[in-house]
C-alpha positions in Angstrom: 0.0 0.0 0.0 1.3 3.1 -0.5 2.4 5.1 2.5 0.3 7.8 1.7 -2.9 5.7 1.4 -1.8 4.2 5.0 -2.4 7.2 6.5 -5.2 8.9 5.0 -6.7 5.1 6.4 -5.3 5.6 9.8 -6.9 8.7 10.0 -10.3 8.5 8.6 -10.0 5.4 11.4 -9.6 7.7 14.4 -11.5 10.4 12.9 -14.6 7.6 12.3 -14.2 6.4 16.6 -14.0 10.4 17.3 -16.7 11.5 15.7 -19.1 8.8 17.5 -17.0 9.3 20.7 -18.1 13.2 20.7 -21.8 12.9 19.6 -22.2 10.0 23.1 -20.6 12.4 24.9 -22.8 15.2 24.1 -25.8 12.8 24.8 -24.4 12.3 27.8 -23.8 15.4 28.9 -26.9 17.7 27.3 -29.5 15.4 25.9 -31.4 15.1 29.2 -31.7 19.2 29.0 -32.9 19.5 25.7 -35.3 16.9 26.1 -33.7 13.9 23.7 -32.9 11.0 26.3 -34.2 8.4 24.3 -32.8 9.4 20.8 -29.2 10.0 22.6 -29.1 7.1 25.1 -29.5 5.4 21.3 -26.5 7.0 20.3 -24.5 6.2 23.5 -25.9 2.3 23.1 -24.5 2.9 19.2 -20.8 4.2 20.4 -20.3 1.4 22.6 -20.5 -1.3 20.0 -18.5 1.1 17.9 -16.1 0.8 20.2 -16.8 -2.8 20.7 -15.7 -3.8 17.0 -12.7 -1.5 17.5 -11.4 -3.3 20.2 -12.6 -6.6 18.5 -10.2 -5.6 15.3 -7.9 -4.9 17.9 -7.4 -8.2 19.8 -8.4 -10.1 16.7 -5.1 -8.8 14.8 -2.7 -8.9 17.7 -2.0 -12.9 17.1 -0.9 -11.8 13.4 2.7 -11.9 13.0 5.2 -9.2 14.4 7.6 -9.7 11.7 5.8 -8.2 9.3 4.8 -4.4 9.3 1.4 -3.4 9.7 -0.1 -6.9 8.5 -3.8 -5.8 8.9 -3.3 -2.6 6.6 -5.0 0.6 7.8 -7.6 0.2 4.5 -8.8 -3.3 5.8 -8.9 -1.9 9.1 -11.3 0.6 8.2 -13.5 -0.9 5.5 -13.9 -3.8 8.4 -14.9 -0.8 11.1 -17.4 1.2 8.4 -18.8 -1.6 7.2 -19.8 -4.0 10.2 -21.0 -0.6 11.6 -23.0 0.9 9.5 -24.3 -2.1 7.3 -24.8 -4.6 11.0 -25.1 -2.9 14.0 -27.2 0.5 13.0 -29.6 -1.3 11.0 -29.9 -3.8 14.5 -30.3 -0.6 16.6 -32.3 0.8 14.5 -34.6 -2.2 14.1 -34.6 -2.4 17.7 -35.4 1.3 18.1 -38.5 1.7 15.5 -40.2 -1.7 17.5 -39.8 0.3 20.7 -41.4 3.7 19.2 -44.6 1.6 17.2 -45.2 -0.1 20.5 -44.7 -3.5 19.0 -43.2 -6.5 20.9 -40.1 -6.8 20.5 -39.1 -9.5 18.4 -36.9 -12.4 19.6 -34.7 -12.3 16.9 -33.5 -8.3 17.5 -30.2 -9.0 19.6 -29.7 -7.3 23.2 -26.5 -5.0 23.8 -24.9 -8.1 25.4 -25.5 -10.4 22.2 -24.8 -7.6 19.5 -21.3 -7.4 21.6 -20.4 -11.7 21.6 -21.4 -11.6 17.9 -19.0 -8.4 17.4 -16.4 -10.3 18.5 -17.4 -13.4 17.3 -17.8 -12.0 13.6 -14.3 -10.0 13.6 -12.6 -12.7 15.0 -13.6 -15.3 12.4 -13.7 -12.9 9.6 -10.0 -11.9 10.6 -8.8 -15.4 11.4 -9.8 -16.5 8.0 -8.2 -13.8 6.1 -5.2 -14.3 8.1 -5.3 -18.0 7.0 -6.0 -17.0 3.4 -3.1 -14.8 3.0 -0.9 -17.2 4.5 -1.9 -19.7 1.9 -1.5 -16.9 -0.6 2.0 -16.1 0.3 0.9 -12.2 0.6 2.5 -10.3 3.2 -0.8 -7.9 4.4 -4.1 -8.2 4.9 -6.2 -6.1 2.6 -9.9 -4.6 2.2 -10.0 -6.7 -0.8 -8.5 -10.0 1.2 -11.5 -9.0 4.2 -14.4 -8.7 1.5 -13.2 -12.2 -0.2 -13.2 -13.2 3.1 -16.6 -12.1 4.0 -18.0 -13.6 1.0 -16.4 -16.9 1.6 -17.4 -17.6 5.3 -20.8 -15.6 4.8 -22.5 -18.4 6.6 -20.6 -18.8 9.2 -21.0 -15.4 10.8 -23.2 -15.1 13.9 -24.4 -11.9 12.8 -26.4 -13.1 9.8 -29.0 -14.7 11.4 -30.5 -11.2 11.8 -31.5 -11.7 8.2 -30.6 -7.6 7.8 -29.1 -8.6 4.2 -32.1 -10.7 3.0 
């Protein structure tokens, strides 16, 4: 990847956790004076799993080898972060959220903030696990966005998070 690349990743990365970080604490802080409790303690519920899959990319990619330099590239890293957040868990939340506001029973299958976080780390970890495997079968030396989507598509059913059906 080119060095330039890496960290325009690295930083839209921080910038992505940052962003969330400030609007939670702002709901923290203000949302019971302006009257929004519900809508922000959403968005405090929302930056907790964000920071959930962080840490789960985190732990998932410290058993990756130290010889090699940034092996889970700072694209890969991202895409994984954007992706699982905005295309999983918001629609989940949000699911969860519109049940609660029509006054309809929650259904079984919309996940609590405890199961959303074991199938976080569940997820990441297999998703990275198997792109670490793949690459080492591939004699590459990084883990790319391309290497996580191929990856994705390849142990599709295997991840604990599609049982929620949000993709069909």
């Amino acid at each position: 990847m080119i060095t330039n690349y890496h960290l325009v990743y690295s930083k839209l990365y921080k910038a992505y956790i940052s962003k969330y970080e400030k609007m939670a604490f702002f709901a923290l802080e203000y949302s019971s004076e302006f009257g929004m409790s519900l809508k922000y303690n959403n968005v405090e519920k929302e930056y907790e799993l964000l920071k959930q899959i962080d840490n789960a990319i985190q732990n998932a990619s410290r058993g990756f080898s130290d010889k090699i330099k940034d092996y889970l590239r700072a694209d890969a890293r991202y895409f994984l972060l954007v992706n699982y957040h905005l295309l999983i868990i918001r629609p989940l939340l949000m699911g969860r959220q519109l049940k609660r506001h029509l006054n309809e029973p929650q259904e079984r299958n919309l996940a609590s903030q405890d199961e959303l976080r074991e199938i976080i780390d569940s997820d990441i970890n297999l998703i990275l696990s198997k792109a670490n495997d793949s690459v080492k079968v591939e004699n590459k030396e990084e883990i790319s966005g391309h290497t996580i989507v191929d990856t994705i598509s390849t142990n599709w059913s295997n991840l604990k998070s599609t049982k929620f059906n949000v993709w069909g």
